[in-house]
C-alpha positions as CSV (number, residue, x, y, z in Angstrom):
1,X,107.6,71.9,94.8
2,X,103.9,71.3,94.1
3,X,102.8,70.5,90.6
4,X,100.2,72.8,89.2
5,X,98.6,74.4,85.4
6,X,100.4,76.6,83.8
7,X,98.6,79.6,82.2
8,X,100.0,80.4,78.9
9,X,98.5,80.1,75.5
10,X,99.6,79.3,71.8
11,X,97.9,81.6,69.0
12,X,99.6,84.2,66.4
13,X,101.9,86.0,69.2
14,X,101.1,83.6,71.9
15,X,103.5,80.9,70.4
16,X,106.7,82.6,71.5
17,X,105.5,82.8,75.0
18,X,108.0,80.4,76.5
19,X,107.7,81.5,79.9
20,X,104.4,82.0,82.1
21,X,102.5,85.2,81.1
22,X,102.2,85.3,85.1
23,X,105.9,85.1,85.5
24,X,107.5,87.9,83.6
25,X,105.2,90.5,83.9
26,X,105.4,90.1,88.0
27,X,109.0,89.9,87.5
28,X,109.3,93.0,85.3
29,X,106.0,95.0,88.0
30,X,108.7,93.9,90.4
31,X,111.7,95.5,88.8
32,X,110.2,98.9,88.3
33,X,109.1,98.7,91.8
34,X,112.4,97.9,93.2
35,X,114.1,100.8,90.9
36,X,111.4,102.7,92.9
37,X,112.5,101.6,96.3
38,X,116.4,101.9,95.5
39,X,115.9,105.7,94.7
40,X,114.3,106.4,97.9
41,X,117.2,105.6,99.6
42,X,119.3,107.7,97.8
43,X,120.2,111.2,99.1
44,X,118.7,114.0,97.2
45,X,121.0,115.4,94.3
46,X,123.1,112.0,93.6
47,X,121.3,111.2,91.0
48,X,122.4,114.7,89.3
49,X,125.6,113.6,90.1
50,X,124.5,110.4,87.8
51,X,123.2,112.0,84.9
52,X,126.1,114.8,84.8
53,X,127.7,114.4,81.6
54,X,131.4,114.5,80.3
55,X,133.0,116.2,78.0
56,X,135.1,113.8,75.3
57,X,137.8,115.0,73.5
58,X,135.7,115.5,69.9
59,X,136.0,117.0,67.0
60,X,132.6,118.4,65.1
61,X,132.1,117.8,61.7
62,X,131.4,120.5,59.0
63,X,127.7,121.4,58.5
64,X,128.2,121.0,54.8
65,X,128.3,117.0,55.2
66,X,125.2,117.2,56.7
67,X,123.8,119.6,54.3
68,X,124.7,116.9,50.9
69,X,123.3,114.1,53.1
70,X,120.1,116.0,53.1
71,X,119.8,116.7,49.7
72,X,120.8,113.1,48.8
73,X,118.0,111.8,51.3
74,X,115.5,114.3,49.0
75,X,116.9,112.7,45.8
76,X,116.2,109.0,47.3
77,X,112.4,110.6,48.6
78,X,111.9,111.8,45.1
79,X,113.1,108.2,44.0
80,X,111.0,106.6,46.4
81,X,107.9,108.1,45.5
82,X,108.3,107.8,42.0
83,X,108.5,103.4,42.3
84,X,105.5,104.4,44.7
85,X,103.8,105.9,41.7
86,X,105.3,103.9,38.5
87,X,106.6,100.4,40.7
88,X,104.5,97.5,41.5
89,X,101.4,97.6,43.2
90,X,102.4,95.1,46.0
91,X,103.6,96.4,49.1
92,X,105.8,93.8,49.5
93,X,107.3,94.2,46.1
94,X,107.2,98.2,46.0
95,X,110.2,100.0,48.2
96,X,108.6,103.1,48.9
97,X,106.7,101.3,51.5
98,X,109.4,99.1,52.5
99,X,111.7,101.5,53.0
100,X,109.5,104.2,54.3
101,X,108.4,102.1,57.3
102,X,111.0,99.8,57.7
103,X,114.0,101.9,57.5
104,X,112.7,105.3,58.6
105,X,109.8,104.2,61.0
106,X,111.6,101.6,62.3
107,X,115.6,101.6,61.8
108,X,116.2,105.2,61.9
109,X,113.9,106.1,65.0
110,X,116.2,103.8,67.1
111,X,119.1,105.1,65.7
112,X,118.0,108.3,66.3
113,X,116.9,108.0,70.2
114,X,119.8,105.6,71.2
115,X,123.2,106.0,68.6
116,X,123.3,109.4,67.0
117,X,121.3,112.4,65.6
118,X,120.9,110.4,62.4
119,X,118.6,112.9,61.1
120,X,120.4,115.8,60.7
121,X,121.9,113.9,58.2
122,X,118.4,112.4,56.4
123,X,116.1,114.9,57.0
124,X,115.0,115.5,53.0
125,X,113.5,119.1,53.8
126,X,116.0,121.9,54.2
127,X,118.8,120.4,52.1
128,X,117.2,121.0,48.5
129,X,115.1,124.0,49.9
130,X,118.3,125.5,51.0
131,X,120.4,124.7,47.4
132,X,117.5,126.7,45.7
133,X,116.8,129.2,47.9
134,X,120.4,130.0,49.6
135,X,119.2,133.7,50.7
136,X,115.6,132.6,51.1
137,X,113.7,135.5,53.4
138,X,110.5,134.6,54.4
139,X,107.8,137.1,54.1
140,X,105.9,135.8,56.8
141,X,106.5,135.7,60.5
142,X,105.2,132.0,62.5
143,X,103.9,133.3,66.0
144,X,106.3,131.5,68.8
145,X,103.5,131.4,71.1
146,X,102.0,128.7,69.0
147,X,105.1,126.1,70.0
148,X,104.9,123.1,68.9
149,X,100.8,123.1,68.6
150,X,100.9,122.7,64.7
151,X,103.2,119.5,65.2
152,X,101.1,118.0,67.5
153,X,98.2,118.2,65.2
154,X,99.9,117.1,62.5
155,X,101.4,114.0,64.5
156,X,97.8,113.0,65.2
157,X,96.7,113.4,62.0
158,X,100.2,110.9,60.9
159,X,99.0,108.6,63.5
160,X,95.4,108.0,62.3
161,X,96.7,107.3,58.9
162,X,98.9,104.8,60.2
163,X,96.8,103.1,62.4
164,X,93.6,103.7,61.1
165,X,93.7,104.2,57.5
166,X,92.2,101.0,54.9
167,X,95.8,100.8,53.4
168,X,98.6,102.6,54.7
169,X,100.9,100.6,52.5
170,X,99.6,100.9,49.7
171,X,102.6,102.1,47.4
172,X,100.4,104.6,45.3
173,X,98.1,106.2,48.2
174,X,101.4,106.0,50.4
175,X,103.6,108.0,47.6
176,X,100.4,110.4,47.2
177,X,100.8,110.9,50.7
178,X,104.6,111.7,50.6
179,X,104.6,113.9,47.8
180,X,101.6,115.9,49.3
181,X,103.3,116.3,52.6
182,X,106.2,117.4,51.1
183,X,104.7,120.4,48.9
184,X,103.2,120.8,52.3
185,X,106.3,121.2,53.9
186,X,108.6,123.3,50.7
187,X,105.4,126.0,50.8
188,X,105.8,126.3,54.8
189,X,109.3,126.4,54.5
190,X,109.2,129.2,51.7
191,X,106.7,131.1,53.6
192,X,107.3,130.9,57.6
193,X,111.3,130.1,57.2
194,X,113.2,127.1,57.2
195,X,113.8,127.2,61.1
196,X,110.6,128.5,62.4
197,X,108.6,125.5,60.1
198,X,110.7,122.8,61.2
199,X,111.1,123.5,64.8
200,X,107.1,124.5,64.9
201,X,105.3,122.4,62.2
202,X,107.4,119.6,60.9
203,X,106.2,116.6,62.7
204,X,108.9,114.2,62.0
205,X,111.5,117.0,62.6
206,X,109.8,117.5,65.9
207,X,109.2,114.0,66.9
208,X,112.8,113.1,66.2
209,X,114.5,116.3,68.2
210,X,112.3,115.1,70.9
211,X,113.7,110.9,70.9
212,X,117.2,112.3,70.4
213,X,117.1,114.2,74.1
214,X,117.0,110.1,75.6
215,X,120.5,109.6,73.5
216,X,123.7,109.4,75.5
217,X,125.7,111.5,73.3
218,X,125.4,115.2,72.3
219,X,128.2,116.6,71.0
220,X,131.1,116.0,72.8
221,X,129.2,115.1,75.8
222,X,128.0,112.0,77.0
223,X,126.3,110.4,79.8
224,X,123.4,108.3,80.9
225,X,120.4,108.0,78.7
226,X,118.4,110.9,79.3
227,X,120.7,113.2,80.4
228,X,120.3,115.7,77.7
229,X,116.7,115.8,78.9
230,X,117.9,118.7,81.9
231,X,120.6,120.2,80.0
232,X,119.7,123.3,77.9
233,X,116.0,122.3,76.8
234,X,113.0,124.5,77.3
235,X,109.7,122.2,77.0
236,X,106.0,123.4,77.6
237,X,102.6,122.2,77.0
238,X,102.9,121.6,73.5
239,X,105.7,119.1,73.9
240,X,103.9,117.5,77.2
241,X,101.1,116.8,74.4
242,X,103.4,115.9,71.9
243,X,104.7,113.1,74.5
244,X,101.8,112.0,75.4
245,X,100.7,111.3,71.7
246,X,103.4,109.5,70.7
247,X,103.4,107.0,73.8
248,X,99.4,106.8,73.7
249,X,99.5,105.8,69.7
250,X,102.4,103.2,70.1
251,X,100.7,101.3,73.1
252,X,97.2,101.6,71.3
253,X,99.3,100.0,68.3
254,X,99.8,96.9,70.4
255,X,96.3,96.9,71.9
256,X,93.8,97.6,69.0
257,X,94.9,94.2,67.4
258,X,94.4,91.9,70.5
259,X,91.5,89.8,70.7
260,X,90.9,91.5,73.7
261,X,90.1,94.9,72.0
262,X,88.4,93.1,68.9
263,X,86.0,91.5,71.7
264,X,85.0,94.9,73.1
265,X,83.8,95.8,69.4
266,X,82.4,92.4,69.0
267,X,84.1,90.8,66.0
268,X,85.0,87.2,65.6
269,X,89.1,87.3,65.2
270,X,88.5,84.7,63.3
271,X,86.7,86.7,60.7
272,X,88.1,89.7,60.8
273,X,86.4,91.9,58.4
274,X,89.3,93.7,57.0
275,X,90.9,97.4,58.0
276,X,88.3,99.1,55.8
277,X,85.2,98.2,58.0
278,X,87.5,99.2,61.1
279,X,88.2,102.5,60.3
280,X,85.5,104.5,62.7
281,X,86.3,102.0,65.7
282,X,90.3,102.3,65.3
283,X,90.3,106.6,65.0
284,X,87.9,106.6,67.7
285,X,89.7,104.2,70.0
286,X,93.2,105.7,69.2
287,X,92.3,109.3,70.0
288,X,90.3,108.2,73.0
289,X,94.1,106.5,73.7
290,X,95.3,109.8,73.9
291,X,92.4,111.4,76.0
292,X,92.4,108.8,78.5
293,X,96.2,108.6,79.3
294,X,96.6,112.4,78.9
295,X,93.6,112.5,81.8
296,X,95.6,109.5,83.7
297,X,98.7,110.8,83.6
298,X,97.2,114.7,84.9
299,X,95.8,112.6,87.4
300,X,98.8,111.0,88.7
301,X,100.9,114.5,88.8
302,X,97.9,116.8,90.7
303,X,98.0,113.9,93.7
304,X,102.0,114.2,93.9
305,X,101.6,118.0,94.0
306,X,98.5,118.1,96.3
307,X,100.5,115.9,98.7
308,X,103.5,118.4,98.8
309,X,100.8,121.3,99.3
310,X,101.0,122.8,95.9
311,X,104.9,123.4,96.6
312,X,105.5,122.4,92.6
313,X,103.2,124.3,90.3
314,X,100.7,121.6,88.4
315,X,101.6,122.9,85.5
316,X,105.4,122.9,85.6
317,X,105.0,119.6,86.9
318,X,103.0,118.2,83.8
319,X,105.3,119.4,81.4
320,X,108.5,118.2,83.0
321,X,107.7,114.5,84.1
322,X,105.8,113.9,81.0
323,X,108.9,114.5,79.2
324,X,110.2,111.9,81.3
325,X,107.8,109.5,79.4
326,X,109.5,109.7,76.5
327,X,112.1,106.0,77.2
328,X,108.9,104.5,77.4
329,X,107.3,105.4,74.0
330,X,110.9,104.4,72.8
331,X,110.6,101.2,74.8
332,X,107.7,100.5,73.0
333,X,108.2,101.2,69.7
334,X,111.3,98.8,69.7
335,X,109.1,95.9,71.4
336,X,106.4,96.2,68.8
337,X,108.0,96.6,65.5
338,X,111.3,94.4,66.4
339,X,109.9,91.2,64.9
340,X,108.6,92.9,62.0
341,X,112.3,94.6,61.0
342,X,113.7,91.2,61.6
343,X,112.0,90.2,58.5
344,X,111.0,93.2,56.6
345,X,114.5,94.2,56.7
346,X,115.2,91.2,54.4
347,X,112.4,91.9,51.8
348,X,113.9,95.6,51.5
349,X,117.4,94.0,50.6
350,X,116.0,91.6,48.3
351,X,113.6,94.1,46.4
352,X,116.6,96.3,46.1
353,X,117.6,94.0,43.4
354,X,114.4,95.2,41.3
355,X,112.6,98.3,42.2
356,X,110.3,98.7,39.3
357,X,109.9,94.8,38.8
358,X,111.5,94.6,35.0
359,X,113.2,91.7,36.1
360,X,116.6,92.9,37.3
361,X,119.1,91.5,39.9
362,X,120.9,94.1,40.6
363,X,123.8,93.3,43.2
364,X,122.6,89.6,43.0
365,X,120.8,90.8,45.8
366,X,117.7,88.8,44.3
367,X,118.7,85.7,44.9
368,X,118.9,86.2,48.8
369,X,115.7,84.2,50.0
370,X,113.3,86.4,53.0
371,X,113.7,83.8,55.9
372,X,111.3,83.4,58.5
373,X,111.9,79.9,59.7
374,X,113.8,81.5,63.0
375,X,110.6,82.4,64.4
376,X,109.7,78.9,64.4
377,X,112.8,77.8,66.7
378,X,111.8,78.2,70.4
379,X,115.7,78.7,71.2
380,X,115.4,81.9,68.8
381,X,111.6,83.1,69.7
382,X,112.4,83.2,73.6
383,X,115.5,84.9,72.7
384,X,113.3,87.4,70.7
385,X,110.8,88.1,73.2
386,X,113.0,87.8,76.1
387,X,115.0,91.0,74.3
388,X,111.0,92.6,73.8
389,X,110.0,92.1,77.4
390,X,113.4,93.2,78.5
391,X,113.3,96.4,76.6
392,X,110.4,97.6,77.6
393,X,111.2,96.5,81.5
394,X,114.3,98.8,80.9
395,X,112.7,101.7,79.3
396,X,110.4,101.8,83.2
397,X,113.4,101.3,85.0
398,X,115.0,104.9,82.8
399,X,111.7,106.4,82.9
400,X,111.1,106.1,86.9
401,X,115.0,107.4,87.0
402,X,114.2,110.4,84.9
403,X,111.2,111.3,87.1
404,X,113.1,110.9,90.1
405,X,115.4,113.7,89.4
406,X,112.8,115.7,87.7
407,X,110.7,115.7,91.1
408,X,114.6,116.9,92.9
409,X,114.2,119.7,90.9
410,X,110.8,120.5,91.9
411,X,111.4,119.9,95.2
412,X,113.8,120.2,98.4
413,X,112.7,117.9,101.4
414,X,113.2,113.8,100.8
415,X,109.4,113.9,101.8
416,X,108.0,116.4,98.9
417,X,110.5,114.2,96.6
418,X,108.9,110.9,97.2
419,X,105.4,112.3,97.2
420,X,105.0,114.2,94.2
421,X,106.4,110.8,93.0
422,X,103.4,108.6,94.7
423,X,101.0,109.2,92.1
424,X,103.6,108.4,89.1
425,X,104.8,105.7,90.3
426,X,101.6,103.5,90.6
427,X,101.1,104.6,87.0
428,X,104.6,103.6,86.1
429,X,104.3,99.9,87.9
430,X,100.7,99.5,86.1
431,X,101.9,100.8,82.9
432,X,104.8,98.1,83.3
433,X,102.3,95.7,83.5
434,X,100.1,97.2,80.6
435,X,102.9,96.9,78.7
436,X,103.7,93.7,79.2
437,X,100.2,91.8,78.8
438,X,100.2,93.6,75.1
439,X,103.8,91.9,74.1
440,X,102.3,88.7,75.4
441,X,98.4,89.0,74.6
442,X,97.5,87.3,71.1
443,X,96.6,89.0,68.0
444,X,93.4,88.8,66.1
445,X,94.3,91.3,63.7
């Protein structure tokens, strides 16, 4: 009832902050720690009940659909990366970058975790290797003890191109990159086999087989989000890592552009020197990123599984919960690029009209104007960031689920349950609130 200041702030992000930094991130620490408290008053094995799918009455399609989908999404790669080559020079006149990250970074890698397994239709490698090489043998063998390790690497290597490189959308250097990574991938293929390449060494194959585990539908089956996760999956180290990376480079995505982070490395936000003079600063922050939270989140398992006397291996333990990671990193992902589709997705439909810039109009699709003007209404940005914060609030509350019943399979007694949770879930409220300082903190970048 008393009158007092109100912290918030107006800068680049800062303007859609309608509500009191303060407010929602206590409100969405709060939520995650009431999720918290409901599941310890639940009875062991009702969340099982839960997350127990069920069977609708489904037909499966043909694999040969999926099969000409592929090849056609290798015909519109090729297609791609030739307007990358030949098109204009500016990314926001040139679709291979538009398309590349707008559609298949952002559009498809929700489709993919939340609707349906949209790449088994899009994935552009087997397709066309498989119409030229039907009866392909391959003369070499990949070792299965080496998992998932090659994805990994190659997954930190994508990230520090994305994040770190001095022009990531660059239509030329981006279509060089393509075209490289897909001779890359034809020659594994040819040598190692089709299965063993993409289920070992294809990053994107591997990155989106993981995301589609949080979708409700497999199949004929559905359920909650995350079901799939303890039905019929066999993770291990490599895929704990794999996790790990992919929730470590999206929440360093938010934080290397604050002002914040630019402060640590001493430059003015005001004159920010360009990506080019921050490229040893950014590869060095973002695979610190994934040290540090892969040393936090070890941290946080050992003190659940030394306060249940060793009962669940480390090990075993690592691998499982930090699968359960994996609604955050999709959390996040939405949050940080949701703006960005809202407008990007319009300058893919209007350069659609003239891919090469020869002055076409294909589909009349080039008189549609790019309008940004609803970020500007504060009815429409709190409705945006409300959605953001929301999402990622959300994404906790699945998470914390997830590792609930991942810890009832570790353990018996309600006890071991709720402490070889203790550790996660102070990283889980924290993280909540890590996450929601970068949605609100300004950018400088």
């Amino acid at each position: 009832m008393v009158a007092g200041p109100a912290f918030a702030h107006a800068a680049d992000q800062g303007f859609v902050l309608l509500l009191p930094t303060t407010a929602y991130i206590t409100g969405g620490a709060a939520t995650v720690a009431a999720t918290i408290l409901l599941l310890v008053c639940l009875r062991p094995g009702q969340i099982e009940v839960i997350l127990r799918p069920i069977t609708l009455p489904l037909k499966r399609g043909r694999g040969r659909w999926c099969n000409w989908g592929q090849i056609a999404a290798s015909l519109c790669l090729m297609l791609l990366i030739l307007i990358g080559l030949r098109g204009p020079t500016d990314p926001q006149a040139n679709l291979m970058p538009l398309v590349l990250w707008t559609i298949w970074w952002m559009l498809l890698f929700m489709v993919q975790a939340l609707i349906f397994d949209v790449w088994k239709w899009v994935n552009p490698w087997p397709g066309l290797h498989r119409l030229l090489a039907p009866d392909h043998k391959a003369p070499l063998t990949l070792a299965k003890k080496l998992s998932i390790w090659p994805a990994v690497v190659l997954m930190a290597a994508f990230q520090g191109f994305v994040l770190a490189d001095a022009a990531p959308n660059d239509p030329g250097r981006l279509a060089s990159f393509a075209l490289g990574y897909w001779g890359f991938t034809v020659l594994g293929m040819t040598l190692f086999g089709r299965k063993s390449w993409l289920g070992q060494v294809e990053c994107f194959s591997v990155l989106f087989a993981l995301i589609g585990t949080i979708r409700s539908v497999r199949g004929s089956a559905f359920g909650v989000p995350g079901w799939q996760v303890f039905h019929g999956n066999q993770f291990d180290l490599s895929h704990a890592a794999f996790v790990i990376i992919i929730l470590a480079s999206g929440s360093f995505d938010g934080l290397y552009e604050t002002f914040w982070w630019l402060d640590q490395l001493g430059v003015n936000p005001l004159e920010y020197p360009g990506r080019t003079a921050m490229i040893w600063p950014t590869t060095l922050g973002l695979y610190t990123s994934m040290l540090l939270l892969t040393c936090i989140f070890a941290l946080a398992v050992y003190l659940g599984t030394v306060l249940v006397n060793e009962t669940a291996s480390f090990k075993i333990a690592f691998i499982r919960f930090s699968i359960t990671l994996l609604p955050i990193a999709i959390g996040y992902h939405f949050a940080h690029y949701f703006v960005t589709f809202l407008v990007q997705i319009q300058v893919v439909v209007a350069t659609l009209a003239d891919p090469f810039a020869l002055g076409w109009n294909l589909f009349g699709l080039g008189s549609r104007p790019v309008r940004v003007g609803f970020l500007t209404v504060p009815d429409t940005v709190k409705t945006i960031w409300l959605t953001q914060a929301g999402v990622v609030v959300l994404s906790h509350v699945l998470a914390v689920i997830l590792c609930h019943r991942t810890a009832e399979a570790l353990c018996t007694s309600r006890r071991d349950i709720l402490l070889l949770q203790l550790g996660l879930s102070i990283l889980m409220i924290f993280y909540t609130i890590f996450g929601l300082w970068l949605l609100s903190s300004p950018r400088g970048a």
